[in-house]
N, C-alpha and C positions, 0 to 999 in steps of 0.2 A: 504494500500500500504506500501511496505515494503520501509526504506531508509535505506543510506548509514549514517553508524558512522561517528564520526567525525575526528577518527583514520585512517576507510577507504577511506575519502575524501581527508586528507592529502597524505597519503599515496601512491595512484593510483597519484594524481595529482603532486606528487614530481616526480613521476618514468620519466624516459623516453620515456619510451616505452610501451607498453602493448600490452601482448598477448589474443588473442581474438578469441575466437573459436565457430562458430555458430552450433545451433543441425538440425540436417538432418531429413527429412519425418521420417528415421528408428530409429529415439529417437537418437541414435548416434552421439557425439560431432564428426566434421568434425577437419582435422587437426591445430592448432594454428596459428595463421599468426600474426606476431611484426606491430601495427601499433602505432600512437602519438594518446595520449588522452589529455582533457584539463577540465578544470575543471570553470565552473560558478555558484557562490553560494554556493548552498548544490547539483547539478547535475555536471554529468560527460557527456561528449560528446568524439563522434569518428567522422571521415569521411573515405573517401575512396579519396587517392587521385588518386587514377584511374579510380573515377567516378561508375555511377551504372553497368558496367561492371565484375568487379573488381569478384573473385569468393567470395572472401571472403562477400563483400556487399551483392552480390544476394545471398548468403547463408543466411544471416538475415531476409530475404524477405521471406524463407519457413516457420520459424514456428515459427518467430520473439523472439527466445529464445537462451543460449547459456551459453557460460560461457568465466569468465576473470580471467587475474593475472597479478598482477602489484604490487611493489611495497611491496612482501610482502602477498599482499592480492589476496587470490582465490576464486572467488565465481559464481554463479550461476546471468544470468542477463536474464533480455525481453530487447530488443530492441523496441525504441518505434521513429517512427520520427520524425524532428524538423521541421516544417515548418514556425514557427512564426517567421519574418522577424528580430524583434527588439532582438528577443534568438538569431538569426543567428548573429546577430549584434555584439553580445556580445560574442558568440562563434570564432568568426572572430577576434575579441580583441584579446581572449586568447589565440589563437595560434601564434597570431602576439607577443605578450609579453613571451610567453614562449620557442616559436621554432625561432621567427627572421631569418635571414639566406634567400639564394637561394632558398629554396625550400618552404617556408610556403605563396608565390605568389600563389602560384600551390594551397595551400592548403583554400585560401579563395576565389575561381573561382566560377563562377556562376554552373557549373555542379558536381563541387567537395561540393559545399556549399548544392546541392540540396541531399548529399548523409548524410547530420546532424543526427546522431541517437545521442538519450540519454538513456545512462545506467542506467535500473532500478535495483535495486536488488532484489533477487528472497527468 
């Protein structure tokens, strides 16, 4: 299994933002979408705070593959989901310690938390 450097873990996880674009049945990265990532440990985590609806989520759901940019850094990822309570746990931390604010409530909700991927690199 491939990891993330230790350049690319800072790096992704200083950003803001990160663009995230999942590949479609036709091999074809689908358009980019800006969503928060957050970083635990040596892993990097996303959600959907619009829940498993969201296109960009179910896009990850086709062929659990895709690619990212943040920070700097472009790369190829799998999406793998998180469902272990005590990672969730942690990931709910780090959005709480990084994003604060109005909207990071939204972001550790029980159907937003159910949408946990971690960015593999490819």
């Amino acid at each position: 299994m491939t990891t993330w450097t230790p350049d690319e873990l800072t790096a992704i996880a200083d950003a803001d933002e990160l663009q995230i674009a999942p590949r479609r049945d036709d091999g074809q990265l689908s358009k980019p979408v800006t969503i928060w990532v957050v970083r635990d440990g040596d892993d990097l985590y996303v959600r959907s705070y619009r829940g498993a609806g969201a296109a960009w989520f179910r896009g990850t759901q086709v062929r659990h593959e895709g690619h990212v940019q943040a920070g700097g850094v472009d790369k190829d990822v799998s999406f793998a989901a998180e469902t272990d309570p005590a990672v969730n746990d942690q990931v709910d931390a780090a959005y709480r310690a990084k994003y604060g604010g109005p909207y990071v409530d939204a972001m550790v909700a029980a159907g937003v938390r159910a949408t946990t991927l971690k960015l593999v690199p490819r």
